[in-house]
C-alpha positions in Angstrom: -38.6 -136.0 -5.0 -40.2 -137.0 -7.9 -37.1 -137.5 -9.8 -35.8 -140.6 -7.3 -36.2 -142.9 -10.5 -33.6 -141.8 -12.8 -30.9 -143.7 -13.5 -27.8 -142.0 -12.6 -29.0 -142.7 -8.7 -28.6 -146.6 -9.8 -26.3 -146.9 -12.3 -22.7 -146.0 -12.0 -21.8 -145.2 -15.4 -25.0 -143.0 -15.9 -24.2 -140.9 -13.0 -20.7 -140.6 -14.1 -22.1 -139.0 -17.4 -24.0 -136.9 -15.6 -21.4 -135.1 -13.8 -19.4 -135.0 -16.9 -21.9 -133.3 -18.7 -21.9 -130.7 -16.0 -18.6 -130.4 -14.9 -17.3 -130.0 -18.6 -20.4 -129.5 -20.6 -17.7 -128.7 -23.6 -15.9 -131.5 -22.9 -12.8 -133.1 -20.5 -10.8 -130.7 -19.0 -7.6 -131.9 -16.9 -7.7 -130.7 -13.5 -4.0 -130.4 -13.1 -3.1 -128.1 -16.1 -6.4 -126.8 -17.4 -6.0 -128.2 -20.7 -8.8 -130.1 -22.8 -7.4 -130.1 -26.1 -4.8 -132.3 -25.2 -7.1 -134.8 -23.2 -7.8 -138.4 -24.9 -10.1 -140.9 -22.8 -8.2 -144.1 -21.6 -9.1 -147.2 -22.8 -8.8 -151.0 -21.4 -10.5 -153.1 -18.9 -7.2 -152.5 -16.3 -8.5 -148.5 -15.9 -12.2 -149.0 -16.1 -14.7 -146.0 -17.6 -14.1 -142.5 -16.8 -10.4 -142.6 -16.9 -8.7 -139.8 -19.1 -5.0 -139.1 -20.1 -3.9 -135.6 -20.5 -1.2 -135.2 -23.2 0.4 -131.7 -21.5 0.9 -132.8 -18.0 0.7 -136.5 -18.7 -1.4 -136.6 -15.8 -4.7 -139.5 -14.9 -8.0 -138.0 -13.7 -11.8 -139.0 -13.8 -14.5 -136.4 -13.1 -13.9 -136.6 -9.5 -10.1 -135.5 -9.3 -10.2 -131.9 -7.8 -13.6 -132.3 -6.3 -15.1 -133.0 -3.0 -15.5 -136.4 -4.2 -12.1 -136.9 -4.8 -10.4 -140.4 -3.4 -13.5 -141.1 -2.0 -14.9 -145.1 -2.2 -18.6 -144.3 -2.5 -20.0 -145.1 -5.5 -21.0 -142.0 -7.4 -24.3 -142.9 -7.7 -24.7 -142.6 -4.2 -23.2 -139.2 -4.1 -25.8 -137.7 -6.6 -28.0 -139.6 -5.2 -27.0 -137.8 -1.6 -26.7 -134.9 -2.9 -30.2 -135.0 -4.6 -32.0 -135.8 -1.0 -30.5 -133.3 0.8 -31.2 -130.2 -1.8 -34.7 -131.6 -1.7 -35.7 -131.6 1.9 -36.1 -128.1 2.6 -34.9 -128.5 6.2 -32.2 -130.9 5.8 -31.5 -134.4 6.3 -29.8 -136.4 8.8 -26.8 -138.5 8.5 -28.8 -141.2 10.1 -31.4 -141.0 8.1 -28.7 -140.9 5.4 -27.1 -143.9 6.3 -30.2 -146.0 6.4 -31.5 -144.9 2.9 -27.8 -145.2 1.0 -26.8 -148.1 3.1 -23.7 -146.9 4.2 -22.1 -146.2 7.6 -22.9 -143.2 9.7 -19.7 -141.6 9.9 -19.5 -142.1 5.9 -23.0 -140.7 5.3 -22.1 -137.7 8.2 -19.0 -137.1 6.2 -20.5 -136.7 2.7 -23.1 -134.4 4.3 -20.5 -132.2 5.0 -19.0 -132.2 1.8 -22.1 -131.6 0.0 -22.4 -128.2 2.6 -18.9 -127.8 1.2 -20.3 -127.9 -2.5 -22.7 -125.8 -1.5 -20.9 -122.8 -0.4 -20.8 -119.6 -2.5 -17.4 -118.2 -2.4 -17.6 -115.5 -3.8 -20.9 -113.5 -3.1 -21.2 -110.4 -4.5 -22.4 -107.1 -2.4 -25.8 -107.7 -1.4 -28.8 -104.6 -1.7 -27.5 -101.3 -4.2 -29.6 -98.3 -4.6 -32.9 -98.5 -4.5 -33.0 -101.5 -2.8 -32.6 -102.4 1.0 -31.5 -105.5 3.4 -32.9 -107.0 6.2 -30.5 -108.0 8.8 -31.1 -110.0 12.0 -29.7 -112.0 14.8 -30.5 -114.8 16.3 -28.8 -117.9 19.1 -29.3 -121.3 18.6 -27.6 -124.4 20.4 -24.8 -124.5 22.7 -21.2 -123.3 22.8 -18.4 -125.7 22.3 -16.4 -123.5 25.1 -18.8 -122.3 28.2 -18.0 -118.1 28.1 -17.2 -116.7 31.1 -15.4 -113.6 30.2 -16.6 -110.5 28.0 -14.7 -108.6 25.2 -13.2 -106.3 28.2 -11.7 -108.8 30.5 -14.6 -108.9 32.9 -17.0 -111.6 34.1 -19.7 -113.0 32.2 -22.4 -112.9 34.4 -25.1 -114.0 32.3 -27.9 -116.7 33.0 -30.5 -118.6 31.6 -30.8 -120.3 28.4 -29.6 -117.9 25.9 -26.4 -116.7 27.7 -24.3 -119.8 26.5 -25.9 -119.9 22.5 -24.1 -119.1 19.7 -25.2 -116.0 17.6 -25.9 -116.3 14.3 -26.2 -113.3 11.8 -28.1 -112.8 8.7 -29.0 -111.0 5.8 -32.1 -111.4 3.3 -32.3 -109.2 0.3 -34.0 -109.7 -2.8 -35.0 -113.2 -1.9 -31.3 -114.2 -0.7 -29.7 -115.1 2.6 -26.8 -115.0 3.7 -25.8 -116.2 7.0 -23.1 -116.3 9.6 -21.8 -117.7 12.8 -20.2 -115.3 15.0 -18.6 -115.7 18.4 -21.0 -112.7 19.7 -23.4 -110.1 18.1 -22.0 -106.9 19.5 -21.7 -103.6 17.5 -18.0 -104.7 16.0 -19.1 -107.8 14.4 -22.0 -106.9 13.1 -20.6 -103.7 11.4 -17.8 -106.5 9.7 -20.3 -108.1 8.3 -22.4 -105.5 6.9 -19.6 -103.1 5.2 -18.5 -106.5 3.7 -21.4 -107.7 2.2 -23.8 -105.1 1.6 -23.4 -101.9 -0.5 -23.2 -98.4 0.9 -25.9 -97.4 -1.3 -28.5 -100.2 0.3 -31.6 -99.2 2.9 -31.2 -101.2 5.8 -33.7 -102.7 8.0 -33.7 -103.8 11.1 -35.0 -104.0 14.9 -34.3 -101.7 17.2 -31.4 -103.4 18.7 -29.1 -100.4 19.6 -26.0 -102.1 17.9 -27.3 -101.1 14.6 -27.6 -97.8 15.3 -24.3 -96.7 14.4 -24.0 -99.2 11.9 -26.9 -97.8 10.1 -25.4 -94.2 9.5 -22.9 -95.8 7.3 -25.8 -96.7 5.1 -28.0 -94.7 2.5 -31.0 -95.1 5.2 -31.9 -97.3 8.4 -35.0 -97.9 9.1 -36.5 -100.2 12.2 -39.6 -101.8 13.1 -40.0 -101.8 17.0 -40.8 -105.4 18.2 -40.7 -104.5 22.2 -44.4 -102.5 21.0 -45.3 -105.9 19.2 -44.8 -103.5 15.4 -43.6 -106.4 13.0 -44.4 -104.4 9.6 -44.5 -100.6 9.3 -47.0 -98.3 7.0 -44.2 -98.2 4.3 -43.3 -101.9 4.2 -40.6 -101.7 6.0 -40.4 -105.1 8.3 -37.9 -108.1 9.2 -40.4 -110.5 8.1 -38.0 -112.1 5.8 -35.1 -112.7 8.1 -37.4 -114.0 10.3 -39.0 -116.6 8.1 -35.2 -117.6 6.8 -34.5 -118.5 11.2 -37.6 -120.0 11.4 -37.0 -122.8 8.8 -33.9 -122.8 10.0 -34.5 -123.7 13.6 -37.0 -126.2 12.6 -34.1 -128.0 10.7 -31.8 -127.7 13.6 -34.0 -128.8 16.5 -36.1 -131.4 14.1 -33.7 -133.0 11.7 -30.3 -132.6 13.2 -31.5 -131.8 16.5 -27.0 -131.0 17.4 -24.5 -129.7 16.5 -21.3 -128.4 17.5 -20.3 -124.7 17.2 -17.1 -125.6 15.1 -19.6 -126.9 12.3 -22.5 -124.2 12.7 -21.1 -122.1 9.6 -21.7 -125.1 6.9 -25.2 -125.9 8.2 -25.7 -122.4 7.7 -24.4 -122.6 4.0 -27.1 -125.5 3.3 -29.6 -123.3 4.2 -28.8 -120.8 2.8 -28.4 -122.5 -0.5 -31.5 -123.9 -0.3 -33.1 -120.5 0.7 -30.9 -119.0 -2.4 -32.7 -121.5 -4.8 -35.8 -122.6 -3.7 -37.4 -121.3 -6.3 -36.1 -123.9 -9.1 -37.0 -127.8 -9.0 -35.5 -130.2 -6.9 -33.8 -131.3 -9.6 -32.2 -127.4 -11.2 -31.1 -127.3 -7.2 -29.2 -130.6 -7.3 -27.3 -129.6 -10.5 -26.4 -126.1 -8.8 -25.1 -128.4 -5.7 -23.1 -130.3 -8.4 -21.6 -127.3 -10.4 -20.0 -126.0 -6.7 -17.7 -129.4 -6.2 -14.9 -128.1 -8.3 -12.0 -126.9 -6.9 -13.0 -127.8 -3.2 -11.6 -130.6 -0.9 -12.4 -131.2 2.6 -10.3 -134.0 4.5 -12.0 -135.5 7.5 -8.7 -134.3 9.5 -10.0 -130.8 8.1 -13.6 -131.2 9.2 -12.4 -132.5 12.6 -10.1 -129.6 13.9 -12.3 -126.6 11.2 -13.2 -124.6 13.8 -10.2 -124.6 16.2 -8.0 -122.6 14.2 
């Protein structure tokens, strides 16, 4: 947090630089056609600083044209400045508190939050594990369900009680120091087995409990191994344990239940992608994790209409 004093979270035209410098570190580049040879800056006190003029499209932009910053009224400043805070507090920070320190309003500062999760997101992860090395999967439930269930997968009541019965799952994976996580409707054998072909190589060890729906699974894998937590065995002789997993839900449920203490199961996936991304790079400075954040805002947009109805499609 050390770096709250430098200029581009104060001064406008520094922090437009900034993201210039990593957005095109070999210079402009027009979002519309892809050219940069062709770019010239605009001058004039009419546009202001920042404006460019491609020569092939003939085609406006500043840096924040084709990014999740785009056509929004925030200062820049204030978005790196955002966008520093939040990849900084290892278990998140709230729109609230958001509001108060940036001096906006709280659906503005709840907004840009989830834009900055939008930046965040990897899309496209490579297969995790390969041979010789192994993933730890896991499942957990946290929060409440949007819709109350009260059928299964077979057409037959949910009879289910207690506190668990109405959480969402949430699946991840941890292997060589990275997480990836996911929100599913439920953990059963089907799910978890989409996950798993999907992201993790055929060649990879994979350990888990010994939850039955992985046994299947596992066969489709070089090896599965399991530690058995009913007889309270967290790590085995030969290493193999879900420690990791576990620590990744731990930080993670103390970010849900003391910083954003709720949220709706429509918007449990990009909470899961800022902690993941944090996870995935905490071991850089606050600073190196901002300028990650910042180098995923290309080529993403995300309308509050979008964020409003993401999870009901």
């Amino acid at each position: 947090m050390s770096d709250l004093t430098n200029p581009i979270f104060t001064n406008e035209d520094k922090a437009r630089e900034h993201l210039e410098a990593i957005r095109w570190p070999d210079g402009p580049v027009c979002p519309s056609c892809g050219f940069g040879n062709t770019v010239k800056p605009l001058g004039g006190k009419s546009m202001g600083p920042g404006w460019y003029h491609c020569g092939s499209c003939r085609e406006k932009f500043t840096v924040r044209v084709g990014t999740v910053y785009e056509r929004s009224k925030i200062p820049l400043h204030k978005w790196l400045l955002a966008t520093h805070l939040i990849c900084a507090s290892k278990k998140g920070m709230s729109a609230h508190q958001l509001h108060r320190m940036l001096g906006i309003t709280y659906k503005s500062a709840w907004f840009m939050l989830h834009r900055i999760r939008e930046a965040m997101r990897d899309d496209n992860p490579g297969p995790m594990g390969g041979p010789g090395e192994f993933v730890e999967a896991d499942e957990t439930y946290i929060g409440k369900r949007d819709k109350k269930r009260t059928l299964k997968t077979d057409g037959t009541p949910f009879l289910k009680s207690g506190k668990a019965a109405q959480r969402v799952p949430v699946v991840s994976l941890v292997s060589g120091g990275k997480s990836r996580s996911f929100a599913v409707s439920r953990a059963n054998t089907a799910t978890i087995r989409e996950i798993l072909v999907t992201n993790v190589d055929r060649a990879t060890e994979l350990h888990t409990d010994e939850a039955p729906m992985y046994v299947k699974i596992g066969d489709e894998f070089k090896a599965h191994k399991t530690v058995n937590h009913s007889r309270h065995e967290y790590v085995r002789k030969d290493g193999v344990t879900t420690n990791r997993v576990e620590n990744f839900f731990s930080v993670f449920k103390r970010g849900m239940r003391g910083v954003y203490q709720h949220c709706r199961e429509k918007h449990l996936q990009r909470y899961l992608d800022e902690f993941d991304f944090r996870y995935n790079n905490r071991e850089i400075t606050d600073a190196e994790r901002r300028d990650a954040a910042l180098k995923g805002i290309e080529g993403k947009r995300l309308t509050y209409r979008r964020t409003a109805v993401w999870a009901n499609v």
